[in-house]
C-alpha positions in Angstrom: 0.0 0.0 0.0 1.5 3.3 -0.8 2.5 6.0 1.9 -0.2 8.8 2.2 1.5 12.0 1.4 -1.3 14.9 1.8 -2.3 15.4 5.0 -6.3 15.4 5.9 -6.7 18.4 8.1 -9.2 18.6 10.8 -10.7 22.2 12.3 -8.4 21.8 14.8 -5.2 21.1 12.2 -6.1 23.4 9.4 -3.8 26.4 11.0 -1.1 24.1 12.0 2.1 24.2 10.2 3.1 20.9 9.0 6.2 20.7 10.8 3.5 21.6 14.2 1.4 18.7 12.5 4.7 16.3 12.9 5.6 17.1 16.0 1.7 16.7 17.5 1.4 13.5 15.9 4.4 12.4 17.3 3.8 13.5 20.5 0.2 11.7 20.7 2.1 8.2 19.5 4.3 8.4 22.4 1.3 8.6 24.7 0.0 6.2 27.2 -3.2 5.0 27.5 -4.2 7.0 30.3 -2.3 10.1 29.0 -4.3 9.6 25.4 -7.6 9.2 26.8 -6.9 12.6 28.6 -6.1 14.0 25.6 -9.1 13.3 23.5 -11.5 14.5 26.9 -9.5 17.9 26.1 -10.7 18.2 22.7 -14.0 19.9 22.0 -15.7 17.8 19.4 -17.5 20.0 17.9 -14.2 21.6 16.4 -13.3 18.3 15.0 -15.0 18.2 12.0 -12.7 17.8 8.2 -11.8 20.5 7.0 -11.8 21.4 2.9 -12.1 18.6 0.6 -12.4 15.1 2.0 -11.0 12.1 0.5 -10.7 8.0 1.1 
């Protein structure tokens, strides 16, 4: 399967630089359980939408 090399950006991503992008997404893989789930409960959900064009 080939690499994905556009990101999909989110309400709360659109603003992000991609190097900012990187580093959050790296950040959230090194995360325990317990800090993740914390994460996530920070997030308002209602700014989580796609934003722009959507693709599969």
């Amino acid at each position: 399967m080939a690499e994905q090399t556009k990101d999909i950006l989110s309400e709360h991503t659109k603003d992000m630089t991609p190097e900012q992008r990187a580093e959050l997404q790296e950040k959230v893989g090194s995360m325990t359980e317990e800090e993740l789930k914390e994460f996530r409960n920070g997030l308002d959900p209602d700014n989580m939408g796609f934003f722009g064009e959507e693709s599969v």
